[in-house]
N, C-alpha and C positions, 0 to 999 in steps of 0.2 A: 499481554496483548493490550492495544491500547485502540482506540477510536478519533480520529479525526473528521470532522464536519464541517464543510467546505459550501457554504451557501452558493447560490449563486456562479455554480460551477461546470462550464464542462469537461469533458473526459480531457482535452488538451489540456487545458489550466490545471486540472487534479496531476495528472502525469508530470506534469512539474516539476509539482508541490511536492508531490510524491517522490521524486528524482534526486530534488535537492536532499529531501529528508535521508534519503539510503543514502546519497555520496557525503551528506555530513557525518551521520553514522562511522561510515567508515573510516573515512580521512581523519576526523578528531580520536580514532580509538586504533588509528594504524600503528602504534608504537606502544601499546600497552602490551603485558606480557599476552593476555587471551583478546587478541582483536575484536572486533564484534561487528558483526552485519546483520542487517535487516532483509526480511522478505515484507513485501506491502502488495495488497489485493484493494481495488476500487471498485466502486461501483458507484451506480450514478441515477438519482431519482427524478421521472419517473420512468426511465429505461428500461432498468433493471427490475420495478418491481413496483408496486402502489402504497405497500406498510412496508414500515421500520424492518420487521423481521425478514420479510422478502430483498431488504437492503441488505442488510445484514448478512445474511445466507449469498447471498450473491459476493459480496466482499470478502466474507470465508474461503467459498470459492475459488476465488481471486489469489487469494492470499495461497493456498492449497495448490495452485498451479505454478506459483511463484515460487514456491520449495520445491515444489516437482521439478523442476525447469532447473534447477539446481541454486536456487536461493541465490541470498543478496543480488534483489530486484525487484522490477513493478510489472503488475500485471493486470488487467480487467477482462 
């Protein structure tokens, strides 16, 4: 897992960022023997939450509906 922090962001711009990040993922690794996709959960301060941790937990979230939904995607 990894973290990205996007200042000055709203949830359009993040979904993006976010978007490009899973279709480069994929597209760069569609020819390897084991493909590789991403799931990506956002969130967004102060929306989602007032501390770090409440960002945090919200983007877990995110990310946890994102697999559920059946992976490789973005979700908030």
């Amino acid at each position: 897992e990894f973290l990205v922090v996007l200042e000055n962001t709203n949830y359009v711009r993040a979904m993006e960022v976010a978007e490009r990040i899973r279709t480069s993922v994929e597209r760069q690794s569609s020819n390897w023997t084991y493909p590789v996709t991403v799931s990506i959960g956002i969130s967004s301060y102060p929306e989602d939450g007032s501390s770090i941790e409440e960002i945090i937990n919200k983007a877990e979230k995110a990310n946890s509906l994102a697999k559920d939904s059946g992976k490789n995607r973005v979700c908030y």
